[in-house]
LOGU-812228 format. One record per residue: x, y, z of N, C-alpha, C in turn. Coordinates in steps of 0.1 Angstrom, whole numbers, padded with zeros to 4 digits, always signed. Layout:
BEGIN
XYZXYZXYZ;...
END
This chain:
BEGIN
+0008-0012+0000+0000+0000+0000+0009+0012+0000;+0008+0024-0012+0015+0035-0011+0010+0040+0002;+0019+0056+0003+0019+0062+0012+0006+0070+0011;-0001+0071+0002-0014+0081-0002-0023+0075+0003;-0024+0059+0010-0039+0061+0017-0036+0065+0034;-0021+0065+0036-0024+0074+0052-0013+0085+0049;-0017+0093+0040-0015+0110+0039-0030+0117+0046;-0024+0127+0051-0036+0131+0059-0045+0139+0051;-0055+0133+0046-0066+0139+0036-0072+0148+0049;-0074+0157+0039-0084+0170+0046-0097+0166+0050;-0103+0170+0062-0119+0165+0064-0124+0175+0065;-0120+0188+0063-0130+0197+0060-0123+0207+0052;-0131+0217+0050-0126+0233+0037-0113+0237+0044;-0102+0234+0036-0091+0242+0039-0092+0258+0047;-0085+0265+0053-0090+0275+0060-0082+0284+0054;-0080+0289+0042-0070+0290+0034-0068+0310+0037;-0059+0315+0039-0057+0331+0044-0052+0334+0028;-0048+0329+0020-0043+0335+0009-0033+0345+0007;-0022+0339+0015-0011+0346+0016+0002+0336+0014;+0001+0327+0015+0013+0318+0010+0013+0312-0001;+0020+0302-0003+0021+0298-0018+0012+0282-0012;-0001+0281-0014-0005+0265-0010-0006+0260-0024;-0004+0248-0025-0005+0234-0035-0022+0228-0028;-0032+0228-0039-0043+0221-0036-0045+0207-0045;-0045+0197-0039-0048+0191-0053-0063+0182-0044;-0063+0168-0053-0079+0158-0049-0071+0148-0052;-0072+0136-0045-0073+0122-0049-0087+0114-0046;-0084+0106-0058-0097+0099-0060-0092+0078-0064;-0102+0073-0064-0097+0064-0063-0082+0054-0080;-0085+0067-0089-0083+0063-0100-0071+0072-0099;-0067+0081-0094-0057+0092-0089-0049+0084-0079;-0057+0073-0071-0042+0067-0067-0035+0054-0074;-0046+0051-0079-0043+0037-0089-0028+0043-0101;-0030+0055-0106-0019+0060-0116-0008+0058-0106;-0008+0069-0093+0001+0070-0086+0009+0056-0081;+0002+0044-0082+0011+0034-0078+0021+0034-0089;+0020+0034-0101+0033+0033-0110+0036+0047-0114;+0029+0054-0110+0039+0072-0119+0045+0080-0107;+0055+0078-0104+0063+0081-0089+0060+0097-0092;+0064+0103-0103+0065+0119-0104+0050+0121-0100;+0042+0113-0102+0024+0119-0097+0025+0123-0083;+0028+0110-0078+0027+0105-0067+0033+0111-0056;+0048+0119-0063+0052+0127-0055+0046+0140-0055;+0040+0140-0063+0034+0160-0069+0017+0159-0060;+0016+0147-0055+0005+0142-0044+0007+0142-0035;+0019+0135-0025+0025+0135-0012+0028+0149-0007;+0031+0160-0017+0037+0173-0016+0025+0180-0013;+0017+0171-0017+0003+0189-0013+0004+0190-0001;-0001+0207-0002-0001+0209+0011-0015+0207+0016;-0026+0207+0005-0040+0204+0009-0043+0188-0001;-0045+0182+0004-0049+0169-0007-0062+0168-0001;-0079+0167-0009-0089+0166-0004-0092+0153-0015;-0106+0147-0009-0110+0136-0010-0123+0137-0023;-0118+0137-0033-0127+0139-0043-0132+0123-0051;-0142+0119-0042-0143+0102-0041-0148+0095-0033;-0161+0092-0031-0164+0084-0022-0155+0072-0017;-0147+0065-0025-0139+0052-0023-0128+0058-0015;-0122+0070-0013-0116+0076-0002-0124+0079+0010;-0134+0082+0008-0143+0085+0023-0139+0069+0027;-0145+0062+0020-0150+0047+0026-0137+0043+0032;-0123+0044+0025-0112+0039+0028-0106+0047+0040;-0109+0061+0043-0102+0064+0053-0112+0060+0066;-0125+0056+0067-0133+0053+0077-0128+0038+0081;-0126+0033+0068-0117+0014+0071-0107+0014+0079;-0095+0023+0071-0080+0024+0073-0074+0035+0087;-0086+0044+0086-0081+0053+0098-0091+0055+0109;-0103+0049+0109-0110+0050+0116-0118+0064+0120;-0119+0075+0111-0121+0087+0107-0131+0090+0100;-0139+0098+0103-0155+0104+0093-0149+0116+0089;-0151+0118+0073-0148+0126+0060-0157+0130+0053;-0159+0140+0046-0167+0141+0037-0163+0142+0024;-0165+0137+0011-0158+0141+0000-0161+0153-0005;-0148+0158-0011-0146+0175-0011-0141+0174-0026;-0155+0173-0036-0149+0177-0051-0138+0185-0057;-0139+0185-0060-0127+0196-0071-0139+0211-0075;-0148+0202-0081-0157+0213-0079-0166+0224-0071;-0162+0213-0057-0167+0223-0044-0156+0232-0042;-0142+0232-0040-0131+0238-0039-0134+0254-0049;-0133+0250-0061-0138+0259-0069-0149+0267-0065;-0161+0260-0062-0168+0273-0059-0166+0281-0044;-0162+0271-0039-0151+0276-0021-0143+0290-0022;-0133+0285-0031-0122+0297-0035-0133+0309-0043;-0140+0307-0055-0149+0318-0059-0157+0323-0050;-0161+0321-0042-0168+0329-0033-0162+0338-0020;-0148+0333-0019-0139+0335-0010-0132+0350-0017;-0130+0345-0028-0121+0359-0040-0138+0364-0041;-0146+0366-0041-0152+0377-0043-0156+0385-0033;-0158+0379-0020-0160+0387-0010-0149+0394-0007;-0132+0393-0007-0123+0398-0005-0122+0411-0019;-0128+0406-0031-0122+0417-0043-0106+0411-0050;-0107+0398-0050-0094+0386-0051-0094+0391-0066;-0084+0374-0070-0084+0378-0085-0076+0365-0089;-0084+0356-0100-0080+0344-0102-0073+0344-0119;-0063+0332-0121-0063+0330-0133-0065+0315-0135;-0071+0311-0146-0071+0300-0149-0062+0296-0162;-0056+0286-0161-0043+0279-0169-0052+0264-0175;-0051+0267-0187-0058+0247-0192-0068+0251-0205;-0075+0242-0211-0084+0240-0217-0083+0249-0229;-0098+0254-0239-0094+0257-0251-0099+0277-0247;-0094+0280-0255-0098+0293-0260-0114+0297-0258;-0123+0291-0262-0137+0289-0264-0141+0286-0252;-0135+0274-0242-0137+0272-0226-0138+0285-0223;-0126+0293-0221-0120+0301-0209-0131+0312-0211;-0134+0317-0228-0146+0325-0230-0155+0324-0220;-0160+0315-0218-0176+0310-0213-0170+0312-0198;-0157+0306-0195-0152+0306-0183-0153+0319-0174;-0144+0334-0180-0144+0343-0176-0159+0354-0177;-0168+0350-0189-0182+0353-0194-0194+0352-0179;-0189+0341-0176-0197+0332-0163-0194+0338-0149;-0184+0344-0150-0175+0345-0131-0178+0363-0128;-0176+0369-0142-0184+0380-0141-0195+0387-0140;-0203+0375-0142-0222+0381-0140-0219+0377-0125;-0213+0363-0120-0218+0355-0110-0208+0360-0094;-0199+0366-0099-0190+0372-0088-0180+0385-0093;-0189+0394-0096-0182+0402-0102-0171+0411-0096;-0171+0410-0083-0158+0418-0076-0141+0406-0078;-0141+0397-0084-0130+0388-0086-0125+0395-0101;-0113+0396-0105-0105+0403-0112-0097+0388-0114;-0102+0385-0132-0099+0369-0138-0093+0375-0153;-0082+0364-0153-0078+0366-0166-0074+0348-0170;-0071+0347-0181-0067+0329-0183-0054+0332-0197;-0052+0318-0197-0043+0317-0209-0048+0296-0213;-0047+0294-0227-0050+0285-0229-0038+0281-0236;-0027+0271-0227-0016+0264-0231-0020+0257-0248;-0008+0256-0254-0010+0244-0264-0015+0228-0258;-0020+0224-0268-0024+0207-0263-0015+0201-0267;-0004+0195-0260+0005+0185-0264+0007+0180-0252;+0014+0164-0253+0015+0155-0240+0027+0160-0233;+0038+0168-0238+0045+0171-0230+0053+0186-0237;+0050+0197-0226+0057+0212-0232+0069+0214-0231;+0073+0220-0239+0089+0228-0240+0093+0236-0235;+0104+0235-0231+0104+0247-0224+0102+0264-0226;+0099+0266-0238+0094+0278-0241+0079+0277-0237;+0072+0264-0237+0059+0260-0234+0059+0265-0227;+0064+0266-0216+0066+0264-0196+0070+0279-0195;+0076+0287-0203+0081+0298-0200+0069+0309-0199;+0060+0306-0214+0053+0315-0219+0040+0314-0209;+0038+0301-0205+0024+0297-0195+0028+0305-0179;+0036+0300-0175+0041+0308-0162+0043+0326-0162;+0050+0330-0174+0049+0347-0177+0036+0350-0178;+0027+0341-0183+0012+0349-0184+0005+0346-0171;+0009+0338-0162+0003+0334-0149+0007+0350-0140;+0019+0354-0141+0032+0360-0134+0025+0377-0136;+0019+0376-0151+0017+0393-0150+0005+0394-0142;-0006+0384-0137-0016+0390-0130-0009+0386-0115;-0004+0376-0112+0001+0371-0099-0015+0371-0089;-0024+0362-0096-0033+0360-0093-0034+0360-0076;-0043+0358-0063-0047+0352-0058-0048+0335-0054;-0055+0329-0070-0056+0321-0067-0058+0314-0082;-0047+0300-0085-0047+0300-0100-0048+0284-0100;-0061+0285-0111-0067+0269-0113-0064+0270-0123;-0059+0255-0124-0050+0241-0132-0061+0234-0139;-0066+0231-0152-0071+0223-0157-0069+0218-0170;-0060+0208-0167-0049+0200-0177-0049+0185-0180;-0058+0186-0171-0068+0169-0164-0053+0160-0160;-0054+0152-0151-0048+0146-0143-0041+0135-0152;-0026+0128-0148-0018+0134-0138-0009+0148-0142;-0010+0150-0158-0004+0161-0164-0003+0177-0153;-0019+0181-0145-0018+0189-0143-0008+0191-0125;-0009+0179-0123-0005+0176-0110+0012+0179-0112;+0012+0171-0117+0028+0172-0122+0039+0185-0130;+0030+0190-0137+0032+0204-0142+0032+0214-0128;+0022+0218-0123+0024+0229-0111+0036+0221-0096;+0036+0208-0098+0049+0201-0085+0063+0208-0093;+0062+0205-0107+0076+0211-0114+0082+0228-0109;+0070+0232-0116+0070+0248-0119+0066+0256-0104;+0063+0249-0089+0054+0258-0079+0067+0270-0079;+0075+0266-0077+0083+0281-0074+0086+0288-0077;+0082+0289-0094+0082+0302-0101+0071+0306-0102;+0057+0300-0100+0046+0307-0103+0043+0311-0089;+0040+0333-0092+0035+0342-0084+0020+0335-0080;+0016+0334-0072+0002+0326-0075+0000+0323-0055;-0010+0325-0048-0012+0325-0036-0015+0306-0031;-0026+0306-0041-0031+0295-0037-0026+0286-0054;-0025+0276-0061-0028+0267-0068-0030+0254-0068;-0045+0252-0077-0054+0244-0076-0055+0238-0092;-0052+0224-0088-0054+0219-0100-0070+0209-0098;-0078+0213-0108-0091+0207-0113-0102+0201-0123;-0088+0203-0132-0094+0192-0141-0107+0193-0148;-0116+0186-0151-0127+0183-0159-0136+0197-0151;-0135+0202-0141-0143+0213-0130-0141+0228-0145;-0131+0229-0155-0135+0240-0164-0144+0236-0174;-0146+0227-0178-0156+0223-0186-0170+0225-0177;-0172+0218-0165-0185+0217-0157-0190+0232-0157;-0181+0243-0153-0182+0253-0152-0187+0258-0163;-0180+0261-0173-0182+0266-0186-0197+0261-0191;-0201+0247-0189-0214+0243-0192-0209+0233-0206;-0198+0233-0210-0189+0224-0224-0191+0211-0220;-0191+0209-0208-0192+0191-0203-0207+0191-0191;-0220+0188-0194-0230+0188-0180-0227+0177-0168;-0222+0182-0154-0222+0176-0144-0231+0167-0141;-0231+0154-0137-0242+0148-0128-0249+0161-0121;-0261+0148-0118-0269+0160-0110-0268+0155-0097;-0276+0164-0089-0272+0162-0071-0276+0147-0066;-0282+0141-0076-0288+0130-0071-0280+0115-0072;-0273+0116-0083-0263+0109-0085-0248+0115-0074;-0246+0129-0071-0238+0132-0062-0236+0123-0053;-0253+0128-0045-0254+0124-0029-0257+0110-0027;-0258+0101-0039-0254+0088-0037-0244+0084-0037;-0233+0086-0040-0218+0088-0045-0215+0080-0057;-0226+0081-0062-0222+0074-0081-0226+0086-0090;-0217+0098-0083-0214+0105-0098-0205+0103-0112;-0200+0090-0107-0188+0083-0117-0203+0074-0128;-0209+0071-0124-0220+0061-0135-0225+0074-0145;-0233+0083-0143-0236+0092-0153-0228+0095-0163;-0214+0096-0161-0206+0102-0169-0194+0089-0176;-0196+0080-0167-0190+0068-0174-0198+0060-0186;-0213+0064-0185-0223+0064-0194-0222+0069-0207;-0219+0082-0204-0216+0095-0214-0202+0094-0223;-0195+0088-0215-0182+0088-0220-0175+0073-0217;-0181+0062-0224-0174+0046-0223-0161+0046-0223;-0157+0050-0238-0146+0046-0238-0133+0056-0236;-0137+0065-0229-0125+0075-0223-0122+0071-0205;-0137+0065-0199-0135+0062-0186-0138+0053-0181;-0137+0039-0191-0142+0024-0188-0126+0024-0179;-0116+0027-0178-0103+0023-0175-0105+0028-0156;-0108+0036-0155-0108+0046-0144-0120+0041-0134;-0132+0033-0142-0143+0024-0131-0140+0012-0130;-0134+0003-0142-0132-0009-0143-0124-0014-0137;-0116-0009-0136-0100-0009-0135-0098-0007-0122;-0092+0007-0119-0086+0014-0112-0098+0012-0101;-0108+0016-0098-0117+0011-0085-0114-0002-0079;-0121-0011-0086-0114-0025-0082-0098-0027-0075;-0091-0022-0083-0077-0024-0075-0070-0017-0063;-0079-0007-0065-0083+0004-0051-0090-0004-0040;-0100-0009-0040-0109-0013-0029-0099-0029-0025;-0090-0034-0033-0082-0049-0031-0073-0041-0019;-0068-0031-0025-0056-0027-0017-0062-0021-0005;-0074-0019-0002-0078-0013+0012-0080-0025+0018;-0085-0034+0017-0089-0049+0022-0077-0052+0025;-0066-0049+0018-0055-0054+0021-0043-0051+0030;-0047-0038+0031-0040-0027+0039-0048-0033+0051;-0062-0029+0055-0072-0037+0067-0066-0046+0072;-0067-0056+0064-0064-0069+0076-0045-0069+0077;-0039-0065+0066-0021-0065+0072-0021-0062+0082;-0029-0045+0089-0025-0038+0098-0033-0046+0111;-0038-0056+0108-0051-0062+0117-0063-0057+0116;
END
């Protein structure tokens, strides 16, 4: 059993003052399944300074493994956590990821809905791995606003791994990597609804929607997750 099922997941909203440099990220059950073979994930995981439980199969596993009541803390509650937080202060976020046409809808959205937050974005090239002029030009455009607070959506483990590389050059208070949460936002991808939330099978709606991008991530990676809790359980007694 890696070290990620007794890292100390968050049980409740970070209490975040937005003055230092915090690393936010989520694990989920398919977020630790990579991490058993991709050490650089794994370590860009162990380093957060906040890791929240975006997963029911982590609630269940830290109630098994640690004997502890959690709630799971999406990617998407974080998001709207931090937005509500930068607008009551008059904050100011950037977002890094996704297309040109996202970030439209993205920045379009945050201004009817929170308008004292001061947002700007940049939409990286799509390639599996940047250059370093990649890395230069994405971080200078993060650098001229030196946001508050700057969400990562590069989808996993890419974006985890990118901000563990680069945290100490990017001016940036808080960053938050969240993945599929700019699409949800934007309205480009429809979220489950609350009903499938508060059952904790918001993974079926969208494994529905999308077979063969996330047959690997239910089929797969859960099962080998819930072996290794059973297994972790009875090793430790």
């Amino acid at each position: 059993m890696i070290e990620l099922l007794s890292y100390p997941i968050a049980t409740e909203y970070p209490d975040l003052i937005l003055e230092n440099r915090t690393i936010i990220n989520t694990i989920n059950p398919h977020s630790y399944y990579v991490a058993k073979s991709d050490v650089e994930f794994r370590n860009a995981l162990l380093e957060s300074d906040v890791l929240l439980p975006d997963g029911i199969g982590i609630v269940y596993a830290a109630s098994i493994l640690k004997k502890v009541k959690i709630e799971k803390i999406a990617g998407f509650d974080i998001f709207l956590f931090l937005l509500e937080k930068l607008n009551k202060s008059g904050g100011s976020c950037f977002f890094l990821g996704a297309s040109e046409q996202t970030l439209d809808l993205i920045q379009s959205k945050i201004k009817k809905e929170y308008p004292r937050i001061v947002v700007k974005s940049f939409s990286p090239p799509f390639k599996e791995v940047f250059s370093v002029e990649d890395n230069k030009t994405m971080i200078e455009e993060v650098n001229k606003l030196s946001p508050d607070v700057l969400f990562v959506g590069m989808t996993a483990p890419k974006q985890e791994k990118w901000v563990h590389k680069n945290k100490m050059e990017i001016n940036a208070k808080v960053i938050c990597s969240i993945g599929a949460v700019f699409d949800f936002y934007a309205g480009t991808v429809k979220r489950p609804s609350k009903f499938w939330i508060n059952l904790g099978l918001e993974w079926l709606p969208r494994l529905l929607r999308e077979p063969k991008r996330l047959w690997k991530r239910n089929l797969i990676s859960t099962p080998i997750f819930i072996i290794d809790v059973i297994r972790n359980r009875f090793s430790n007694g």
